[in-house]
TIRO-352997 format. One record per residue: x, y, z of N, C-alpha, C, O, CB in turn; residue in one letter. Coordinates in steps of 0.2 Angstrom, whole numbers, plus 5000, padded with zeros to 4 digits. Glycine has a CB too. Example, Ala and Ser with C-alpha at 12.3 -4.5 7.8 and 13.67 -1.06 7.14 Angstrom:
residues 2
506649725039506249785039506649845039507149835042505749785045A 506449895035506849955036506450005039506750065040507049975029S 
END
This chain:
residues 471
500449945000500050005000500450065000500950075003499550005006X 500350104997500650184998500450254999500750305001500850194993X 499750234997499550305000498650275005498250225004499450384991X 498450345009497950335015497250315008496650305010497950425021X 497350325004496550294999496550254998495950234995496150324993X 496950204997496950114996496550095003496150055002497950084996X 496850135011496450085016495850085015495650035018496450095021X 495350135010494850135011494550195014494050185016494850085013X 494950245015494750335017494450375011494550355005495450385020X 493950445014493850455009494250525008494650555012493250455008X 494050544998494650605001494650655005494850705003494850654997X 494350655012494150755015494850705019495450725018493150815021X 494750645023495150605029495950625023496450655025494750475031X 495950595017496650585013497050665014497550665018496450565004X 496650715010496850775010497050785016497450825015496450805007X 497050785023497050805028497750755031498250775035496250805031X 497750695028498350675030498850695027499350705031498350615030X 498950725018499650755017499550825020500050835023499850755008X 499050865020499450925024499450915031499450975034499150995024X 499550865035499950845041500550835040500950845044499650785045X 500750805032501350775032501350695032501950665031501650805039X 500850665032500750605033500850565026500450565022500150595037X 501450545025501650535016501350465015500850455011502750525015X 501450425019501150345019501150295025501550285029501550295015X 500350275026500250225032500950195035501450175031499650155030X 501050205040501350155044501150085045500550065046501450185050X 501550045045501149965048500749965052500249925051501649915051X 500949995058500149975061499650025060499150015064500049975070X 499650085056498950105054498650075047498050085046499050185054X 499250015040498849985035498749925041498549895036499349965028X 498649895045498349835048497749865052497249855050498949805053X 497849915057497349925060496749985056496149965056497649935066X 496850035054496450055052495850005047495250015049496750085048X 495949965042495349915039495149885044494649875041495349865034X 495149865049495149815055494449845057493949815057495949815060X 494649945060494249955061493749985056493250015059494349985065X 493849995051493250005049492749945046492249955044493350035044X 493049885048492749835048492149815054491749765055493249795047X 492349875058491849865064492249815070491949815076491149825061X 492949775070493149735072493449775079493749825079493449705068X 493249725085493749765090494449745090494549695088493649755097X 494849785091495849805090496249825095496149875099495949865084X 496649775096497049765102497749785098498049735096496949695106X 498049845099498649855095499149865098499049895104498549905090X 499549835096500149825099500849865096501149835092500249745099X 501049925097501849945089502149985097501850005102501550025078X 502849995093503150055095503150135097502650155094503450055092X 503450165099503150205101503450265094503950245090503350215110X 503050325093503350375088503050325081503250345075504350385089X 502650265082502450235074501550255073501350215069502450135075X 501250305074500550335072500050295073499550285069500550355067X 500250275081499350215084499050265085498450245086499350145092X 499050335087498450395086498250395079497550395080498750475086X 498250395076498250405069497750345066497350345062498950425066X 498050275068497850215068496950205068496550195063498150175075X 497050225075496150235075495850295076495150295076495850205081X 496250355075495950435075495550415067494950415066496950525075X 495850405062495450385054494950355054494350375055495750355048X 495050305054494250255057493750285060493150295059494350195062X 493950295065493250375068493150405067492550415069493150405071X 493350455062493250505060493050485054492550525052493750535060X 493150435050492850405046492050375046491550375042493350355045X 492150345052491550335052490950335053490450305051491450315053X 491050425058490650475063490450505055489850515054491150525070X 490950515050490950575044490550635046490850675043490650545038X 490150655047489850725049489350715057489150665060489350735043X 489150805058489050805067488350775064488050765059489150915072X 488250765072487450735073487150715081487450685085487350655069X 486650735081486250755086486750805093487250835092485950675088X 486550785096486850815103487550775108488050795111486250815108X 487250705106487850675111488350635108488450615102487550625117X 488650625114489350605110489150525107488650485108490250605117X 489850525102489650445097490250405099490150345100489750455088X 490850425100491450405102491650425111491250455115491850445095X 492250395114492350405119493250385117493250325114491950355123X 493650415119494650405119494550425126494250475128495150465113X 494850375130495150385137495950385135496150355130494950315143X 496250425139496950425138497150455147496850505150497050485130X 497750415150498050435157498150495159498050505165498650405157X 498350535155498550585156498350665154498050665149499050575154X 498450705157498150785152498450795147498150805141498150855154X 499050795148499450805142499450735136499950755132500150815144X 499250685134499050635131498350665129498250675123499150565136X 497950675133497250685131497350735126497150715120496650705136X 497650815128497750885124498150845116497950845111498350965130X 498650815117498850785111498450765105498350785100499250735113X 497950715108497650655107497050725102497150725096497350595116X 496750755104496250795103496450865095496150905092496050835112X 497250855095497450905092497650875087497850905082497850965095X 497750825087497850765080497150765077497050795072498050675083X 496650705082496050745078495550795074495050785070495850735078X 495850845078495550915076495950925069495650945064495550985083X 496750915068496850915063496750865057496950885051497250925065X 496450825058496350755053495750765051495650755046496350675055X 495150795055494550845054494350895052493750905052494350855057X 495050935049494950995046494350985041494051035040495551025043X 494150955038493850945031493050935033492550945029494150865026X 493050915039492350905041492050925047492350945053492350855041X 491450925047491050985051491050925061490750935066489851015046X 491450885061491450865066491550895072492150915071491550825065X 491350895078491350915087491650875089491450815091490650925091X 492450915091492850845096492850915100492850975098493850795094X 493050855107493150915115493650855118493750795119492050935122X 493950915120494650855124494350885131494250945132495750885123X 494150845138493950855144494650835148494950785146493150815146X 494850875152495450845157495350895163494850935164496350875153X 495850865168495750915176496250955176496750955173495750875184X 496151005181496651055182496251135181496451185184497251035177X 495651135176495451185173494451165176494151105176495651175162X 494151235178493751225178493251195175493251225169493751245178X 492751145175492351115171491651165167491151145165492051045175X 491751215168491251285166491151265159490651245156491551365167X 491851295155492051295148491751215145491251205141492951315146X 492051185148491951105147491151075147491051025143492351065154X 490851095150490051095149489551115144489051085142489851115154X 489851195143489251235141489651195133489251185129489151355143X 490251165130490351155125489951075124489751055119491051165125X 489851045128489550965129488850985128488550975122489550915139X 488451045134487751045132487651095124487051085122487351085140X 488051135118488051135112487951075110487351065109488651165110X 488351035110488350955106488850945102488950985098487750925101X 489250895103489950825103489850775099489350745099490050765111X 490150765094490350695091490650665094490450615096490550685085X 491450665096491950645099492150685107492150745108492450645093X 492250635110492650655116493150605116493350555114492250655123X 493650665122494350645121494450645131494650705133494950705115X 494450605135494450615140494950565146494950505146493850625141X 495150625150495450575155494750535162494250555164496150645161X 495050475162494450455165493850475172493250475173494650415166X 494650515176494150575182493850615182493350625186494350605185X 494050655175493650705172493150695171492750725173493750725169X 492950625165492350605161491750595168491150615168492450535155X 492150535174491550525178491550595182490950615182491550455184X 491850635185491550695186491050715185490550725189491650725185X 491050745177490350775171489850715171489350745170490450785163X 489850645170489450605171488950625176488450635175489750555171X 489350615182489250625188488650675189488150655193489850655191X 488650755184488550805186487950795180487550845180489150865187X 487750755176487250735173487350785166486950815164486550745177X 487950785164487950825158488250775152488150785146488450895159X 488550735154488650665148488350625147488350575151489150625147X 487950625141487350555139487850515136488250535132486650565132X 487750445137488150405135487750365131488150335127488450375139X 486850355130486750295126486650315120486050295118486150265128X 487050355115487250345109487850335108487950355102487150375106X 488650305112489150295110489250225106488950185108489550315115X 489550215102489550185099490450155098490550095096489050215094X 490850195099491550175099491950195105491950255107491950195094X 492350145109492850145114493550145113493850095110492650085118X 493850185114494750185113494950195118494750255121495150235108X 495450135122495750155128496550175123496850145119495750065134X 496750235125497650235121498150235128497850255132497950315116X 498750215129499150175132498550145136498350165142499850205136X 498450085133497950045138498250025143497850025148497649985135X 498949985144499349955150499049995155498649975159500149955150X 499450065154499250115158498650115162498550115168499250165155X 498150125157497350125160497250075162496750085165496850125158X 497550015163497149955163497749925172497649875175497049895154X 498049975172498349975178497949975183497450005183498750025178X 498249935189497649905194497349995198496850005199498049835202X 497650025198497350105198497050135194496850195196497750145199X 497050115190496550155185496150095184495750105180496850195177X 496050055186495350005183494650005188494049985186495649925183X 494750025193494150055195493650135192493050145191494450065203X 494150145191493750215185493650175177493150195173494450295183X 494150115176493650115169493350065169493050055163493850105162X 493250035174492649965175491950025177491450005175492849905185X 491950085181491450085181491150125175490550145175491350085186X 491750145171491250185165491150135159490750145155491750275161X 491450075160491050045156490450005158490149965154491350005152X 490150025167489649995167489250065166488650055163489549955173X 489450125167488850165161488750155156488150135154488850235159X 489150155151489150165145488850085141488950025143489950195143X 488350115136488050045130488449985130488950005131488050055120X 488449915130488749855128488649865121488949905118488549795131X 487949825118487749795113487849845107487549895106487249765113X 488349815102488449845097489249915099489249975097487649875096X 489549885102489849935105490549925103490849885106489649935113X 491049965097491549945095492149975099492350035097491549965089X 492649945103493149945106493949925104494149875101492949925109X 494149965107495149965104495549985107495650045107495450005099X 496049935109496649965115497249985111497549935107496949905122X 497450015111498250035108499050065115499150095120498150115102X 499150045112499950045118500650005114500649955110499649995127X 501150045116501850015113502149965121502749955122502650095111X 501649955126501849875129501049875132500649915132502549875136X 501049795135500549765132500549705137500149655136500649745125X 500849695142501049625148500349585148499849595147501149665156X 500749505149499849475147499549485153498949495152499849385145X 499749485161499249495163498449545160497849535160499649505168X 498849605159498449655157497949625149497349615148499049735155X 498349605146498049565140497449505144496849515144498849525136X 497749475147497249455149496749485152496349445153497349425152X 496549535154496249575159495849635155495449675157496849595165X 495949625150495649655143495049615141494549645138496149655136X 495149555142494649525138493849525145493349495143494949425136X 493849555149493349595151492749625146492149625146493849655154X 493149655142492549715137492849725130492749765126492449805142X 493449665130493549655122493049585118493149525120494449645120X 492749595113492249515111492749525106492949585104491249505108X 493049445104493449425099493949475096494049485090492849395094X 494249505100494749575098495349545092495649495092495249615105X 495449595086496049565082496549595085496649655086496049585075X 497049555085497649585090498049605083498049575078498049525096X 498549655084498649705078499449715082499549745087498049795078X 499949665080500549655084501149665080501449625078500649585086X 501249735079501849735074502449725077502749685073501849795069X 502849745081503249735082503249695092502749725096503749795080X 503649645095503549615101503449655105503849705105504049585103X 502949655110502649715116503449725121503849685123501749665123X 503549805122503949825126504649825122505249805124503949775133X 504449845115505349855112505449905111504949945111505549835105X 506049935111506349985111506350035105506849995103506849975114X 506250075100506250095096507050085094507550105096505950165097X 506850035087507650035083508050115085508350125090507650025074X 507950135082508150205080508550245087508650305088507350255076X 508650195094508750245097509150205100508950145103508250285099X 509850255101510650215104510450235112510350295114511750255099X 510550155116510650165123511150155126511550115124510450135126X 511250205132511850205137511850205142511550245145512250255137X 512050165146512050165155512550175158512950135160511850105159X 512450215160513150245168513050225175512550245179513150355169X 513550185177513450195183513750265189514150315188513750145185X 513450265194513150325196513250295204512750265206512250345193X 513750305209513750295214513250335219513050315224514250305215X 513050395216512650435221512150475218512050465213513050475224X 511750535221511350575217511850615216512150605211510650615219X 512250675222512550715220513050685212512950715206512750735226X 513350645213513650595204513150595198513250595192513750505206X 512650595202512050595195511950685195511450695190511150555198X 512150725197511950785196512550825191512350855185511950825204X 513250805194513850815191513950795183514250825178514250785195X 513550735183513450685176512950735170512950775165512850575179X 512550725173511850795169512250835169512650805165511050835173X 512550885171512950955171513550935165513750975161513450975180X 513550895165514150875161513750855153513850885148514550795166X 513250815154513150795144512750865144512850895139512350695141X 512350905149511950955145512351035143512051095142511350955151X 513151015143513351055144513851075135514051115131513851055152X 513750995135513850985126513250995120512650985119513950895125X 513651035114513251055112512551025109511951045108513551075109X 513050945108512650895103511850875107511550825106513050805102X 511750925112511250895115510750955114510850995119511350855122X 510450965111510151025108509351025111509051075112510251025099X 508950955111508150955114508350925118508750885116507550925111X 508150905126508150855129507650845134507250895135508750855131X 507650795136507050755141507450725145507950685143506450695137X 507250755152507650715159507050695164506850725169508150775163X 507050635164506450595168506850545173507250495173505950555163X 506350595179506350595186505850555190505350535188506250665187X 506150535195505650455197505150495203504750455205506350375201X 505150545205504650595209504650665208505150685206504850605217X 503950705209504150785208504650795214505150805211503550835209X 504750795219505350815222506050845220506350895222505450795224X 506250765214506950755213506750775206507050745202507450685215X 506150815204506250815196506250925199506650955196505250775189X 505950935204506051005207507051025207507351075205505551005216X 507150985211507950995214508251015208508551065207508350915216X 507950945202508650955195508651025194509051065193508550925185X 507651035194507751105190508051165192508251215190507151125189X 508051145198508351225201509051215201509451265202508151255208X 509351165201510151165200510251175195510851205194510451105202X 509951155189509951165184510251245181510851265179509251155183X 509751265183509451355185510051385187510551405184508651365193X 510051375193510651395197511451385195511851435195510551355203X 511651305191512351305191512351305182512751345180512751225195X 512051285178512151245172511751285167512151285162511951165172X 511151315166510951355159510551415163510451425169510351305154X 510351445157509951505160509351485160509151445155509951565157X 508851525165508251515166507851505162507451455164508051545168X 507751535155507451535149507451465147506851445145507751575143X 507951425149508051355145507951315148508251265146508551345141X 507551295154507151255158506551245160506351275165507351245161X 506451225158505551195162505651135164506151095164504851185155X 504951125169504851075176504051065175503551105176505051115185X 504050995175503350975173503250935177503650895177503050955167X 502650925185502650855187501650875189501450925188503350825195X 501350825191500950825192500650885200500050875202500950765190X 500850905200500950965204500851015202500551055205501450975206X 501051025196501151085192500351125189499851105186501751055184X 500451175190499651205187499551175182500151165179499451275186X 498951165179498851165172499251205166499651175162498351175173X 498951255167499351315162499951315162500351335157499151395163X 500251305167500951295168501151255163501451265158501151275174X 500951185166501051115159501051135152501451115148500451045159X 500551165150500451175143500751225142500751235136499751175141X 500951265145501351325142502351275143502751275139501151425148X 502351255148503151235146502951145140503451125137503751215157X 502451125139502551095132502551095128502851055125502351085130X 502151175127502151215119502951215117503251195112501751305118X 503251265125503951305122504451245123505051245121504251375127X 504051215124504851165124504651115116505151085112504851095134X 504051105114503851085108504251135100504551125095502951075108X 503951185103504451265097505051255098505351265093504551345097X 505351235103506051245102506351305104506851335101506251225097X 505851335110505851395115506451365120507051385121505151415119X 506051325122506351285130506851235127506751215121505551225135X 507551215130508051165126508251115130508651075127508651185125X 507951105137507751055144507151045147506951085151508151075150X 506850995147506050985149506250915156506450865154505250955141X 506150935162506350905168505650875168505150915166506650965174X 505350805171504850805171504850725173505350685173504550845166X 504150705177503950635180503750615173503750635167503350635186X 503450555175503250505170502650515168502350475164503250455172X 502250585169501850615166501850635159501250665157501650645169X 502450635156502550645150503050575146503450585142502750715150X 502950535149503350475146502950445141503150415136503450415152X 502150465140501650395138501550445130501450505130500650365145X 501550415126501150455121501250525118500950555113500550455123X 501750555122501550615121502350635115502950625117501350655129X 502150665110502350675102502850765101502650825101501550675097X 503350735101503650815103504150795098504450735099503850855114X 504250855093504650825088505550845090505950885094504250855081X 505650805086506650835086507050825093507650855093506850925085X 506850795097507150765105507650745104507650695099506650715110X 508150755105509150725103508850685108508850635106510050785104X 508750695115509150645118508350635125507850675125510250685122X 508550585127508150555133508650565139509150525138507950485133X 508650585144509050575151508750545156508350585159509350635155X 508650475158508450475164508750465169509150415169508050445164X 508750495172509050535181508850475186509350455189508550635184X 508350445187508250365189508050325185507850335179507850355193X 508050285187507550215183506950195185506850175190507750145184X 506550205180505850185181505750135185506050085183505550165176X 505450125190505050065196504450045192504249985194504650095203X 504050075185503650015182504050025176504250075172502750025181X 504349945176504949955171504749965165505149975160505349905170X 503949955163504049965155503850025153503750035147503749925151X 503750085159504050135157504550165153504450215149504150155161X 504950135153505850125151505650155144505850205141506350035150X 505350095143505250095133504850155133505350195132504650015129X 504350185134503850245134504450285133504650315128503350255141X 504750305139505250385141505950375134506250425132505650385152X 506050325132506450335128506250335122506650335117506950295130X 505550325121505250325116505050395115504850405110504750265115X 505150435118505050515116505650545110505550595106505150575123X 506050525110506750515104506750445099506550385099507550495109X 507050485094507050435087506250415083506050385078507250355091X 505950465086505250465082505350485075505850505073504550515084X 504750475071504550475064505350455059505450495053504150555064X 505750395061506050405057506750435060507250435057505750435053X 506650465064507350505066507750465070507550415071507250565070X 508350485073508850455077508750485084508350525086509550485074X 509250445088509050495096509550455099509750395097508050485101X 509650475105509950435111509550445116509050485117510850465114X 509850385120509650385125510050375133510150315133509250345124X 510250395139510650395145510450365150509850375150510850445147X 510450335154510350315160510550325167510950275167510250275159X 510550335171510850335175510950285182510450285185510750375175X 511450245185511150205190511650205194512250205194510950125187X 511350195200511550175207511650105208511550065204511050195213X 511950095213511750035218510950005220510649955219512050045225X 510950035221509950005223509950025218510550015218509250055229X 509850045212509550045206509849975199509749975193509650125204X 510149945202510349895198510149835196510349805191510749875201X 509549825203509149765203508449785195508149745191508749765212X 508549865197507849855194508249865185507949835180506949925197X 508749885184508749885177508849825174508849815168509249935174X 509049775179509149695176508449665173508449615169509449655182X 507749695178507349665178507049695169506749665164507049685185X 507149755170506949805162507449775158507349785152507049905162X 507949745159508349715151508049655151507849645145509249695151X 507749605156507049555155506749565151506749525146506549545159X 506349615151505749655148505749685141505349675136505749715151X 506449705141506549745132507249685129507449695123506849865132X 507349645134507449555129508249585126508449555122506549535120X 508649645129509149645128509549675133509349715138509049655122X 510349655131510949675137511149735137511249735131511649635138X 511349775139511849835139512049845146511849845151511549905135X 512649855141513449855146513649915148513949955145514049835144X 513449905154513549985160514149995160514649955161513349975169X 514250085159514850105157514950155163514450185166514750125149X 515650145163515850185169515750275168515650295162516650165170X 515750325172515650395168516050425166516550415170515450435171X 516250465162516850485158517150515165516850535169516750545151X 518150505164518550525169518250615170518150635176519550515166X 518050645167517850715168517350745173517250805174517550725163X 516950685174516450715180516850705186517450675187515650675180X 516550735189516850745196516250675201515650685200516750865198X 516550645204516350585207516350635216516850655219517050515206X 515750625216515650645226515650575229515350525226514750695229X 515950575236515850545241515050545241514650585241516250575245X 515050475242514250445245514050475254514350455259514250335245X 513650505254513550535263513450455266513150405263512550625265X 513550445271513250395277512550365276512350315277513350425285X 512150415275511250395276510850385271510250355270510850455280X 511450425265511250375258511350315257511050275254511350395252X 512150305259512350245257511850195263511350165260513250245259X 511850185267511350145268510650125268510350075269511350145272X 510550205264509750195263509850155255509250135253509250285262X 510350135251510450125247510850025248510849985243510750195244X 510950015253511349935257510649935259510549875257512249925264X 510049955262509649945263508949915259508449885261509649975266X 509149955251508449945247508849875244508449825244508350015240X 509549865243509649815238509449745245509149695244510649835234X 509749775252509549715256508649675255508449615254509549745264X 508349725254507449705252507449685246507049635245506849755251X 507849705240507949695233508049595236507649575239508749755227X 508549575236508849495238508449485241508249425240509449485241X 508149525248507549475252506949445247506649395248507049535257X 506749485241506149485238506249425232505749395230506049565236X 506949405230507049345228507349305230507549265226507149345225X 507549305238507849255240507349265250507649315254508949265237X 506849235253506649245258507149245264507249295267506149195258X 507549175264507949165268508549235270508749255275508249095265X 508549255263509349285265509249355271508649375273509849325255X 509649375273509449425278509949475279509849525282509249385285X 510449455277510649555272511049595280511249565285509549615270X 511049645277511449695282511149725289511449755294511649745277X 510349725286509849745292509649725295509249765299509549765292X 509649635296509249585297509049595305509049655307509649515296X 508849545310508649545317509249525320509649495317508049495319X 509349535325509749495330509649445331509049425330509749505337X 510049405332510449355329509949275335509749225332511449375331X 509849295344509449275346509049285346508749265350509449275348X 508749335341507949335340507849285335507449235336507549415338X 508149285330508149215325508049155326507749125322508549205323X 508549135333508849075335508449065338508349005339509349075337X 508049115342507349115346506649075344506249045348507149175345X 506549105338505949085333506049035330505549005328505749135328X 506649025328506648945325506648875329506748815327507448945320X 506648895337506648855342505948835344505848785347507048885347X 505548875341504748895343504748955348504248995348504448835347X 505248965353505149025357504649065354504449075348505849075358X 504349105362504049165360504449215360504849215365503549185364X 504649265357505049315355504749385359504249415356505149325347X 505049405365504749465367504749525363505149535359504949485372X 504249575364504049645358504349675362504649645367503349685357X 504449725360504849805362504349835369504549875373504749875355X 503749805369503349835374503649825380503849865385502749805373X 503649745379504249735387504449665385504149605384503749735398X 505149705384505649665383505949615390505849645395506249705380X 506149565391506149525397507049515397507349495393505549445398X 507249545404507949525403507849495410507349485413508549585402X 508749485412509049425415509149455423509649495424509849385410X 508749445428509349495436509749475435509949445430509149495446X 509949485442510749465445510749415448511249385451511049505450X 510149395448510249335456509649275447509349235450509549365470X 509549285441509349235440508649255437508449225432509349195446X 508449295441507549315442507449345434507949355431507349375448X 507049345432506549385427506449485428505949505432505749335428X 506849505425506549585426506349605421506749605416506949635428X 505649645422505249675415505349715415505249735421504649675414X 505649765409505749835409505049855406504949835400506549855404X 504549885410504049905406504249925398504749915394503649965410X 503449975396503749995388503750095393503350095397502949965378X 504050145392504150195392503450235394503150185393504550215386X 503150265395502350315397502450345392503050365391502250385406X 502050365387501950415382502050475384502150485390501250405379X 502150535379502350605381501550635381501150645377503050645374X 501550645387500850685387500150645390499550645389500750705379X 500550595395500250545396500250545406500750545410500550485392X 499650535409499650545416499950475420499550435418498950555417X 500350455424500550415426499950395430499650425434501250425428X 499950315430499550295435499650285443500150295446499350225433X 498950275445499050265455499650235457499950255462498550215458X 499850165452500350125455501150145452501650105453500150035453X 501250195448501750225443502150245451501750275455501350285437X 502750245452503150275456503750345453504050345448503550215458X 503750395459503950475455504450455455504650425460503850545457X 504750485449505550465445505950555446505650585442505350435434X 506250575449506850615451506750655443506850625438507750565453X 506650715443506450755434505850755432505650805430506850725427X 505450715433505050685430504250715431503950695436505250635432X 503850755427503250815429502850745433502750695432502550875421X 502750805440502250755446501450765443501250825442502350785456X 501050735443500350725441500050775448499450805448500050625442X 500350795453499850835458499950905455500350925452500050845468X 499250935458499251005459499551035462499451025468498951025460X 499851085461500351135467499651155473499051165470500751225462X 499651155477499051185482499151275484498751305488499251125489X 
END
């Protein structure tokens, strides 16, 4: 196939793909697109930067072809605000040609605007799921004319935290007759299994193995004795020219706050950083998106609220400053580089406690890379005392958690072990039982709380506030 009117679009959908730029379907939009206009439900599976927006944005738009009645026909859940605002400006562009009503609903912004546009009348919505039961909630979204379901990064959604919000909007929303489609660049079978919930007979749409990494993009891993080492390392690649867009993802707003202002403070000027985490006002997010999408902003600091879907063109490079705890994040955040065809790198950074989990993500994306020491140039800090152990402490639970027995650097005393494996009862802290002098048993009670009245039989301790009244 070579161009978008072979799948079976018409020309306002065709015309609207070359002035996007859109030269020829990608593999998973010549697979899934007929699929869905065949009415079939589609479980799509591609890489990230390969146009699974676009996949099912035509088919709907296709199918909706002009506005009608008042309520919505369609329904796109998408995780995030920034995923939704994306998600909504693809198809408003692919729609120029037609009189169709998309509304992207998200939080952060009053639902005022968001209403009086619903009670006008919707063909398509585009919504995060808290938002939609909100307005559901508030009696302003009719659902019994929707007729198509798109979950996009479905993993996401279908994450044991979000599945209480979409279990119960698919118990609002029509069953019968009702055409559904998950898309996402990973895909774990639990979740796969856990789809077949509210997919009938879905075509699974598999172009490349769930959780691969975008060819197009060279990975690097440094090890990283410390954060401050991880601060020195950023200071250091972002100080070269070759790194002209970048994305530095951060495993909390806290440590995505810190970069930035160290940032700020030691390494660029203010102009050229933004900080996005969920924290962040709305307007805030969407204004350091735009400028960091023009190529205003030349550093976007930010959580994994911008890992999933979201399309920001010319990104040289990916930095992640930790490692994702849901490892197939990995693939997502480095999938913001090397899109449409282009090249990208990607960095990583790792500790000690962080060792366990990148072994588990090379499981995941089914290949090795060899952790590289950091160039002699950075400057290496001493580890402080209370990281290093908070860090012999994570990897102790990391080995507990695949090996029960083993017991590590923090384990119990040694007679308390020897205690419990005897059957002993093992005294609590409440009152611990030690040994007199002559043989006997002495109970060291547990301590009187601070702010607490000593009882009748309590004897006065020398310092200690007396329960009487002065007279």
């Amino acid at each position: 196939m070579t161009d978008f009117s072979s799948l079976g679009l018409n020309p306002q959908l065709c015309r609207a793909c070359d002035a996007l730029g859109y030269v020829k379907p990608s593999p998973i939009q010549e697979k899934a697109i007929p699929l869905m206009l065949q009415g079939h439900d589609v479980l799509g599976i591609a890489q990230t930067g390969t146009g699974k927006t676009a996949a099912y944005a035509l088919p709907i738009l296709m199918r909706c072809k002009y506005a009608q009645g008042k309520n919505p026909r369609t329904l796109i859940l998408a995780p995030t605000r920034e995923l939704v605002m994306q998600i909504h400006e693809v198809m408003v562009g692919l729609a120029v040609e037609t009189d169709l009503r998309i509304l992207a609903l998200y939080g952060g912004l009053g639902p005022k605007t968001q209403i009086q546009a619903l009670e006008a009348g919707i063909d398509i919505l585009v919504s995060t799921p808290g938002r939609f039961l909100e307005l559901y909630r508030k009696d302003v979204i009719v659902v019994k004319e929707l007729k198509i379901l798109i979950l996009d990064e479905a993993d996401k959604m279908m994450d044991m935290g979000f599945m209480p919000q979409i279990r119960e909007i698919l118990e609002k929303i029509p069953y019968k007759k009702r055409q559904n489609g998950l898309f996402s660049a990973t895909f774990p079978e639990k979740v796969e299994n856990l789809s077949h919930e509210f997919l009938e007979f879905p075509q699974k749409v598999e172009i490349t193995r769930q959780a691969t990494p975008a060819s197009q993009v060279t990975q690097f891993v440094y090890e990283a004795p410390n954060l401050s080492t991880k601060i020195n390392a950023l200071a250091y690649f972002l100080k070269q020219d070759r790194f002209e867009r970048v994305m530095v993802f951060c495993r909390s707003k806290d440590v995505a706050n810190q970069v930035e202002k160290y940032l700020i403070r030691k390494v660029l000027p203010e102009d050229q950083v933004r900080a996005i985490h969920s924290n962040k006002g709305q307007n805030t997010r969407i204004n350091a998106m735009q400028q960091f999408r023009e190529g205003l902003v030349r550093i976007l600091v930010t959580t994994d609220v911008a890992a999933r879907g979201i399309d920001i063109p010319k990104v040289s490079h990916v930095i992640n400053f930790d490692v994702p705890l849901i490892y197939e994040d990995y693939v997502h955040r480095i999938g913001r580089t090397g899109r449409a065809d282009q090249v990208g790198e990607s960095i990583t950074f790792i500790t000690l406690a962080e060792q366990y989990h990148w072994t588990k993500i090379e499981e995941i994306i089914q290949q090795t890379i060899e952790i590289q020491d950091l160039p002699a140039e950075i400057n290496r800090e001493e580890t402080p005392f209370v990281e290093q152990q908070d860090m012999l402490r994570a990897v102790d639970d990391q080995r507990k958690r695949e090996d029960p027995d083993f017991q590590g650097a923090f384990h119990e005393k040694k007679w308390v072990i020897k205690a419990r494996a005897s059957g002993k009862k093992v005294p609590t802290r409440k009152a611990v039982t030690k040994t007199g002098p002559k043989g006997g048993a002495v109970s060291t009670p547990k301590p009187p709380q601070r702010n607490n009245r000593p009882g009748k039989n309590a004897k006065f301790r020398p310092g200690a506030p007396s329960s009487k009244k002065k007279r």
